[in-house]
C-alpha positions in Angstrom: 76.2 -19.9 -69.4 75.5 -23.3 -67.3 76.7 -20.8 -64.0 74.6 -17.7 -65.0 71.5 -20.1 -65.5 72.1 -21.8 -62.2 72.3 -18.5 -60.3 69.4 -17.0 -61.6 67.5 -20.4 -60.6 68.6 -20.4 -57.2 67.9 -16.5 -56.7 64.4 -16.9 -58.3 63.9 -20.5 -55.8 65.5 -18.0 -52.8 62.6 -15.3 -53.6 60.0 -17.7 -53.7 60.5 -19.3 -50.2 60.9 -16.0 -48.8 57.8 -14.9 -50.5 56.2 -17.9 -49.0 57.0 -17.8 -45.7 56.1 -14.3 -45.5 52.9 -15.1 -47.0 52.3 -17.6 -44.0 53.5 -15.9 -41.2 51.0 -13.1 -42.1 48.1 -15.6 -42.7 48.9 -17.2 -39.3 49.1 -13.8 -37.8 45.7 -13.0 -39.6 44.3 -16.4 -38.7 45.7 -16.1 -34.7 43.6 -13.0 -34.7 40.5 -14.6 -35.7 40.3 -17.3 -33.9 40.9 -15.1 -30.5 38.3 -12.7 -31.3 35.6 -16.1 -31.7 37.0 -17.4 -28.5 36.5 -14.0 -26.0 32.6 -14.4 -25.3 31.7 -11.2 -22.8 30.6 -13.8 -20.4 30.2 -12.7 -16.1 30.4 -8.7 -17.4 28.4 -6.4 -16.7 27.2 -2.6 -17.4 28.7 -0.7 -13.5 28.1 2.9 -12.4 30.5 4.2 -15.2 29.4 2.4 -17.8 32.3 0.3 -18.4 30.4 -2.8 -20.0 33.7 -5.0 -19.2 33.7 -4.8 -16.1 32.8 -7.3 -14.0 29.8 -7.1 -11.3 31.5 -7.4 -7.7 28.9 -8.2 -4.9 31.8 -9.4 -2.6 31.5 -5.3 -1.0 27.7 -5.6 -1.1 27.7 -8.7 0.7 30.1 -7.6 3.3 28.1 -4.5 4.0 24.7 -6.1 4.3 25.4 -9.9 6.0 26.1 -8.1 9.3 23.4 -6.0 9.7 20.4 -9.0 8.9 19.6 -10.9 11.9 17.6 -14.4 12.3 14.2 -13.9 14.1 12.8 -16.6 16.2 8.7 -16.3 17.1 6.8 -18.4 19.9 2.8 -18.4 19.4 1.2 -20.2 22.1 -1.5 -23.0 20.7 -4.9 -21.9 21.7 -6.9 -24.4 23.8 -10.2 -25.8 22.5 -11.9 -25.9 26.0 -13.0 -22.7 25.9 -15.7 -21.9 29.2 -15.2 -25.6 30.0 -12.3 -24.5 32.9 -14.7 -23.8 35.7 -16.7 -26.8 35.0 -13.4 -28.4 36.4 -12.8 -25.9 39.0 -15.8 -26.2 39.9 -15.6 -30.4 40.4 -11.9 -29.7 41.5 -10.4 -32.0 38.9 -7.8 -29.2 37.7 -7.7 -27.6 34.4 -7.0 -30.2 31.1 -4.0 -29.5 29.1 -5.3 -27.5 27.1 -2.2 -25.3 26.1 0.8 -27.5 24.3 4.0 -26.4 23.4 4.2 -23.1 21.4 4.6 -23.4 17.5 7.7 -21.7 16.6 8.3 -19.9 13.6 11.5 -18.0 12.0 12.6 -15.5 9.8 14.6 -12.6 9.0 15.2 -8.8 9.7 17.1 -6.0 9.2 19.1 -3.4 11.1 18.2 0.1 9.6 19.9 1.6 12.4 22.7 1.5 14.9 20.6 1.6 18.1 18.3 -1.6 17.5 15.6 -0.7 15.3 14.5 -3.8 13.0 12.6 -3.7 9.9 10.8 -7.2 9.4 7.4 -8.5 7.8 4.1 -8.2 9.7 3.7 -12.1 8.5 7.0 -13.2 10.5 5.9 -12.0 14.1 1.8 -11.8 13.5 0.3 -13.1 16.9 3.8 -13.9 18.1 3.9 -14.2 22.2 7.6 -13.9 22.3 10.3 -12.7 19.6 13.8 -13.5 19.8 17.1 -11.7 17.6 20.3 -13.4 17.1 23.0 -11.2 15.3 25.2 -12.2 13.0 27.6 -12.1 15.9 25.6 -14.6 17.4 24.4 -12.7 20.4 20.6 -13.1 21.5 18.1 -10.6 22.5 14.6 -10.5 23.0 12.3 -7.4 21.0 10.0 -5.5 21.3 7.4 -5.0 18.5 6.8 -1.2 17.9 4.3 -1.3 15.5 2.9 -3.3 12.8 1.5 -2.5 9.1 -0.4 -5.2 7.8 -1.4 -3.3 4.1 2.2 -3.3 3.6 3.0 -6.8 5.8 6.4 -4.6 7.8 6.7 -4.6 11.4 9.1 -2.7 13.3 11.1 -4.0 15.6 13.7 -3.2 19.0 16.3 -4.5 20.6 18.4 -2.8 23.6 21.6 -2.2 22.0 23.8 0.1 20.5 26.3 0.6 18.5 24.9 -2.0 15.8 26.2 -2.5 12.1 23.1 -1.4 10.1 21.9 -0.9 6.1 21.8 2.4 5.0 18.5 3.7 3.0 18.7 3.0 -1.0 16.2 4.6 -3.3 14.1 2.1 -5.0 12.5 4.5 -7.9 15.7 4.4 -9.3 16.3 1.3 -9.3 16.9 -0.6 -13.3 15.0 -3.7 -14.1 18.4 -6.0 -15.1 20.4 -4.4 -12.5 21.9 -6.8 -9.8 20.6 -7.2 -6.4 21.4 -9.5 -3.4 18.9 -11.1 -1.3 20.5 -11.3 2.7 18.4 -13.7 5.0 18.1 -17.0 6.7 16.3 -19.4 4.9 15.8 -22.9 6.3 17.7 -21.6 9.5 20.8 -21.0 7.6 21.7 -18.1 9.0 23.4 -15.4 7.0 22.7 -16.8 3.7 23.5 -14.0 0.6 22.2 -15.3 -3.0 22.2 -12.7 -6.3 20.1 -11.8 -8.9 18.8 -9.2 -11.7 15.2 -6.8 -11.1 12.8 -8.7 -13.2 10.4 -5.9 -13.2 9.1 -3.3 -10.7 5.6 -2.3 -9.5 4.4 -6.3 -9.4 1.0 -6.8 -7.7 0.6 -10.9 -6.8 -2.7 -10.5 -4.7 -1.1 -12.2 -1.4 -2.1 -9.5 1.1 -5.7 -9.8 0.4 -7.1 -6.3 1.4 -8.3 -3.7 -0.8 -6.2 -1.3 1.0 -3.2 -3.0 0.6 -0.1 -1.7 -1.0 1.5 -3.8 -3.7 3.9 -2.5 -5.6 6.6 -5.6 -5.3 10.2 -5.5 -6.5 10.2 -8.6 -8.8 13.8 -10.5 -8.4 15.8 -14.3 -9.8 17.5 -13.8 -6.7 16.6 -17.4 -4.7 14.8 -17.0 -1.7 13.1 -19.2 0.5 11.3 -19.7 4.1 13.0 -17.8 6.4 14.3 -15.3 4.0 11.0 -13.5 5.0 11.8 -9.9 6.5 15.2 -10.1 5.2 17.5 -7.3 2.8 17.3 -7.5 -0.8 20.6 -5.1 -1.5 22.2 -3.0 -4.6 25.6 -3.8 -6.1 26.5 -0.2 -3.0 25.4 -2.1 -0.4 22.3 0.2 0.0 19.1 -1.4 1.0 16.3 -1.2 -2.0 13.8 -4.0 -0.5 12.5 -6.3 2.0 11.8 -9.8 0.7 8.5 -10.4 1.3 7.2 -13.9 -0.7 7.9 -16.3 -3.6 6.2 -16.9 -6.6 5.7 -21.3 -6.1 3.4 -24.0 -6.7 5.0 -25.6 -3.6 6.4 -23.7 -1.0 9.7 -23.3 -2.1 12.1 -21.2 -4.5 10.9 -21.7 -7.8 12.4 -18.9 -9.8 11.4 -15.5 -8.6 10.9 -13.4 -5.5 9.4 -10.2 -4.5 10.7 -7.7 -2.1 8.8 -4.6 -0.8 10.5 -1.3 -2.4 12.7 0.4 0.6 11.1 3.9 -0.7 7.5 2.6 1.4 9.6 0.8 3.9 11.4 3.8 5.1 8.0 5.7 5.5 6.5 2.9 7.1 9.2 2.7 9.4 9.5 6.0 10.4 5.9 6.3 11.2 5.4 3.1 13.2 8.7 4.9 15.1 7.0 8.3 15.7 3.2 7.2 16.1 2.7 3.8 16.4 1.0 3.2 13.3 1.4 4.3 9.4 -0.1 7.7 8.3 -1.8 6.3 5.3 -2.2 9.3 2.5 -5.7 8.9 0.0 -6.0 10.5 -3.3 -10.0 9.4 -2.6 -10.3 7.9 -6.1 -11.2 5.1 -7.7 -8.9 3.8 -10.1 -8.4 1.1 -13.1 -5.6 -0.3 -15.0 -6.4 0.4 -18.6 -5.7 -2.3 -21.1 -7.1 -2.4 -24.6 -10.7 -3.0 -23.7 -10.9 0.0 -21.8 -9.6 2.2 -24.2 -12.3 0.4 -26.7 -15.0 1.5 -24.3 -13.7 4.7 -23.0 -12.5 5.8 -26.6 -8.7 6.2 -25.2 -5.9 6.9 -27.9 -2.9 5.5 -25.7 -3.0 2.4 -23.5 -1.2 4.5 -21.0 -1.5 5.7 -17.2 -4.2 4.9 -14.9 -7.9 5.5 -15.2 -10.1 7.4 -12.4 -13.5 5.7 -12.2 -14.7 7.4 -9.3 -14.0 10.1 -6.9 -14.6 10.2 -2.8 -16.9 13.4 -2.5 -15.2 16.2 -0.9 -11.6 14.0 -1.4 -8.7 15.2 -1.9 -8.8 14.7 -5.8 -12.1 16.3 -6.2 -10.8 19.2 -4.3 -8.3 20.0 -6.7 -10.6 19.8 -9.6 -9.8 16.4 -10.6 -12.5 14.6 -12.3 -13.8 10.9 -13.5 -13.0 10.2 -16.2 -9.3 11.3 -16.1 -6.4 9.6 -16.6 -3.3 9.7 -14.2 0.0 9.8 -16.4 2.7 11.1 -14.0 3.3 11.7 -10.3 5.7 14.2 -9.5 7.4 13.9 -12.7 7.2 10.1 -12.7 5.4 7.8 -15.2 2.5 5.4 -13.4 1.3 3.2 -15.8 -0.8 0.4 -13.1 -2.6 0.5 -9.8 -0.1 -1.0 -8.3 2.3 1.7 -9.2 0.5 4.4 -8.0 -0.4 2.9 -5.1 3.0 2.0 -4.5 3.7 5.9 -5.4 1.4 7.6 -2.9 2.1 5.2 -0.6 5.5 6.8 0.4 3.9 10.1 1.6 1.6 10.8 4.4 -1.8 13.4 5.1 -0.7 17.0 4.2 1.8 15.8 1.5 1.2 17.7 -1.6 1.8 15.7 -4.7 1.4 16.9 -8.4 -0.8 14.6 -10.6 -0.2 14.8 -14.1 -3.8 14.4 -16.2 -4.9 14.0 -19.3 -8.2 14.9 -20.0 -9.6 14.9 -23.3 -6.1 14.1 -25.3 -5.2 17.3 -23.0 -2.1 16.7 -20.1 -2.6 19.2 -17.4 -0.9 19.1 -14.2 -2.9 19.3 -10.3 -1.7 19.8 -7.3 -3.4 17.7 -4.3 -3.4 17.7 -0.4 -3.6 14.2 0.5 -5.9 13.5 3.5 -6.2 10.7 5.5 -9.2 8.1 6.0 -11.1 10.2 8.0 -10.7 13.1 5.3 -8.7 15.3 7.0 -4.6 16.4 6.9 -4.3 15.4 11.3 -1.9 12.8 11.7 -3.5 10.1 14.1 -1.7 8.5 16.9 -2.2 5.1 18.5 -3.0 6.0 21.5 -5.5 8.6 20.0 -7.2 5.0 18.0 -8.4 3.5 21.0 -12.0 3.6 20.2 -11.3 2.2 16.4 -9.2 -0.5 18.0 -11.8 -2.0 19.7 -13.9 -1.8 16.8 -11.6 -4.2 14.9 -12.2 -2.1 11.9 -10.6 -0.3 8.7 -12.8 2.3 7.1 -13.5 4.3 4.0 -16.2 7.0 3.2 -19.0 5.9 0.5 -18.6 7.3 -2.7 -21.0 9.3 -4.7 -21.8 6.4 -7.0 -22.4 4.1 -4.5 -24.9 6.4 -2.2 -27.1 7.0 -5.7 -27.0 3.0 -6.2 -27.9 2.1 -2.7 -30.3 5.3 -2.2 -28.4 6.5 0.4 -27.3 10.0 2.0 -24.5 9.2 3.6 -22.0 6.1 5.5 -19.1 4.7 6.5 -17.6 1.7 4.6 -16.5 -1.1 6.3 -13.3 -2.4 4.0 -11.6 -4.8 6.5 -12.7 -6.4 9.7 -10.6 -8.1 12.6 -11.5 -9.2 16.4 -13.2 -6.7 17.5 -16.6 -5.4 18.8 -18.2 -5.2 15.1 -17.0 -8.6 14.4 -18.6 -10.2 17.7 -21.7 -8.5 16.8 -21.7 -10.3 13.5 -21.3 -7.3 11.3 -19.7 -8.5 7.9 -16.9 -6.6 6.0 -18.7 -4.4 3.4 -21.4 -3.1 5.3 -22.3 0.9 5.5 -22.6 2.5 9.2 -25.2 5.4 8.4 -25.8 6.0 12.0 -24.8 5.5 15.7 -27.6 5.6 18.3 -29.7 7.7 16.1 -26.5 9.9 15.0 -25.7 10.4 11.4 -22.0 8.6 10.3 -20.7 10.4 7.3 -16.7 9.9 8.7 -14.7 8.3 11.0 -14.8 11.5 13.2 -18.3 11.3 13.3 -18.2 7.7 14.1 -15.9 8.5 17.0 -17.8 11.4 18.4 -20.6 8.8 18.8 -18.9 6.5 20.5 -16.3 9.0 22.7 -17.4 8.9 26.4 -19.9 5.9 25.4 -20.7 3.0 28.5 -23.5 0.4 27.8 -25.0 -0.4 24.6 -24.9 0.8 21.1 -27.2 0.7 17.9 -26.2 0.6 15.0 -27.9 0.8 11.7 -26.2 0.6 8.3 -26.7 -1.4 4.7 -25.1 -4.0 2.6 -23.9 -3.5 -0.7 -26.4 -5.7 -2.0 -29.6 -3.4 -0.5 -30.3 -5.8 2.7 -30.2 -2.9 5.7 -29.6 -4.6 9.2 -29.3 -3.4 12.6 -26.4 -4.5 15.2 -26.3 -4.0 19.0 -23.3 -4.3 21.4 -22.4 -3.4 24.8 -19.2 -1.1 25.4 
């Protein structure tokens, strides 16, 4: 009995451990499990072109493809002497000219190679006045440019060097470009040259008011990538390689990188570009409207169901939107296909065509979407494309102009004009005509466009009237010689 007791005891103890361990391998196994799951964060992944959210983001390619192919500009703007008509009162005396031109100021930046035989895409900011321009590779060879053009509504300047065979960016497309995908900013701030810093889209279509014309296009690509001074002109990149910007500015209470940066989108680039190539200055297409971002106050006043699109105050008579039986009062929802839902956006939209363009406007009138089809024009009002040389006259005005809109004229009383919206040196300037005012005539001529405004003036020697109104009523008449 004692031995049959004593062996069921020890078989029933022999279960029981082996019951126990079993029980704690599996919770350890269980436990181990766990605790590994907790301790895998998805940290420095990313969503990539197939959609695989664990892999990582690799901008080592990216980098490569772009560092070679953004070069370090170098500008010397010759200090302007305050002595004015004061030399020949030295001639004259035979005491020599004063020193009245100091060292040049030099300033730096950045560019980019968009193609293998020495075109440069820059800002207008970098080489603006600039007496002498200077590119250094990657490579670290020098050579002087040439600036082909310049686009200060858009602040890009083309550039060219003589060379060939050069390591350049190919074209992105920056309307399909995701706000939280990764970019790369290329560039040389603070003279560092070939500098490459990453970052996420913050948002698209950003208008920061630095270019201070009402013509201008802003339409930024918002970035966290850091940039600073000298970045200016230089590539902001995709994950491919493919250029989708130009940097442009910062966002900064103090002149450095203070958490975002804005690039120009490479979709108005390219057209710029190619037009300061072909004609020496940008084929601008208008819509001739008048437009307003509509927020909740607007819809209040204009009885709007959906804060959505962009709101046509006004129309250009005879315009290209009129033409097609666009109307004020309509709202702009789409263009070709895509959603605008600021200015700054369709500005940024139109901007990437040129005069004879046809784009499809999506409108919706009335709680009613209908879709129009409309020939952009140019500032004069017409479909010509308008080379530099062919400018001459409007060059030495020093002036950008716009037709008067039908509202206006019945405000002001008028018939017809020619807007002055920006002024530089020029003949209109010196005669102390202000930005603003209307040109109704020229020598007794009637101005309705900038044709008419050239007819005038073609073939022209000695001086010219010319008789025109402010916004605010006050007419004034101007004289100048030619």
């Amino acid at each position: 009995m004692r031995k049959y007791i004593l062996t069921v005891s020890l078989s029933a103890f022999t279960g029981a451990l082996i019951a126990l361990t079993l029980f704690a391998f599996i919770q350890r196994k269980n436990l181990s499990y766990h605790s590994f799951g907790e301790k895998l964060p998805v940290y420095n992944t990313a969503y990539t072109d197939n959609g695989n959210v664990n892999a990582p983001v690799d901008l080592t390619s990216a980098a490569e493809l772009s560092v070679h192919a953004v070069v370090h500009i170098k500008t010397e703007f010759q200090q302007k002497g305050n002595m004015g008509n004061y030399y020949d009162y030295f001639d004259f005396f035979g005491l020599g000219r004063p020193d009245v031109n100091p060292e040049p100021l030099i300033g730096t930046g950045s560019g980019v190679i968009i193609s293998n035989d020495g075109y440069i895409a820059t800002n207008n900011h970098v080489v603006d006045g600039a007496d002498f321009v200077e590119v250094t590779l990657n490579d670290k060879r020098t050579f002087v440019a040439k600036v082909i053009g310049v686009d200060p509504s858009t602040d890009l300047a083309l550039l060219k060097i003589d060379a060939s065979d050069l390591p350049f960016i190919v074209y992105g497309n920056s309307d399909v470009l995701k706000i939280g995908e990764w970019v790369l900013a290329v560039g040389n701030p603070f003279n560092l040259t070939s500098t490459v810093t990453a970052g996420i889209v913050s948002a698209k279509a950003r208008n920061i008011n630095i270019l201070g014309d009402n013509s201008s296009i802003e339409s930024f690509i918002q970035t966290d990538a850091a940039v600073n001074r000298g970045n200016s002109g230089g590539a902001l990149v995709n994950t491919k390689g493919e250029l989708v910007g130009i940097n442009a500015a910062i966002a900064s209470n103090t002149g450095s990188y203070a958490g975002y940066s804005f690039a120009i989108p490479v979709n108005i680039v390219k057209k710029v570009m190619d037009d300061l190539a072909r004609y020496g200055e940008v084929q601008r297409a208008y819509l001739g409207i008048s437009i307003r971002d509509i927020d909740s106050k607007l819809a209040s006043e204009k009885n709007i169901d959906k804060i959505k699109g962009v709101y046509i105050q006004d129309l250009v008579e005879n315009g290209a939107a009129e033409e097609a039986g666009i109307k004020p009062g309509d709202i702009v929802t789409r263009i070709n296909g895509l959603d605008v839902n600021s200015t700054s956006e369709l500005l940024g939209d139109i901007g990437q065509y040129r005069p004879g363009d046809r784009v499809v406007l999506s409108i919706s009138r009335n709680g009613t979407e209908k879709d129009y089809s409309v020939l952009l024009r140019n500032k004069d009002g017409n479909t010509s494309i308008i080379k530099k040389e062919e400018n001459n006259i409007i060059s030495i005005l020093g002036a950008t102009f716009m037709p008067v809109n039908e509202s206006e004229k019945q405000k002001l009383r008028i018939n017809n004009g020619l807007k002055i919206t920006k002024l530089e040196n020029g003949k209109l300037k010196n005669a102390g005509i202000r930005e603003g005012f209307i040109i109704m005539s020229v020598d007794k001529k009637v101005v309705k466009t900038a044709d008419d405004l050239k007819g005038a003036l073609s073939d022209k020697q000695g001086g010219v009237l010319i008789e025109g109104i402010y916004p605010n009523g006050m007419r004034a008449y101007y004289g100048f010689g030619l």
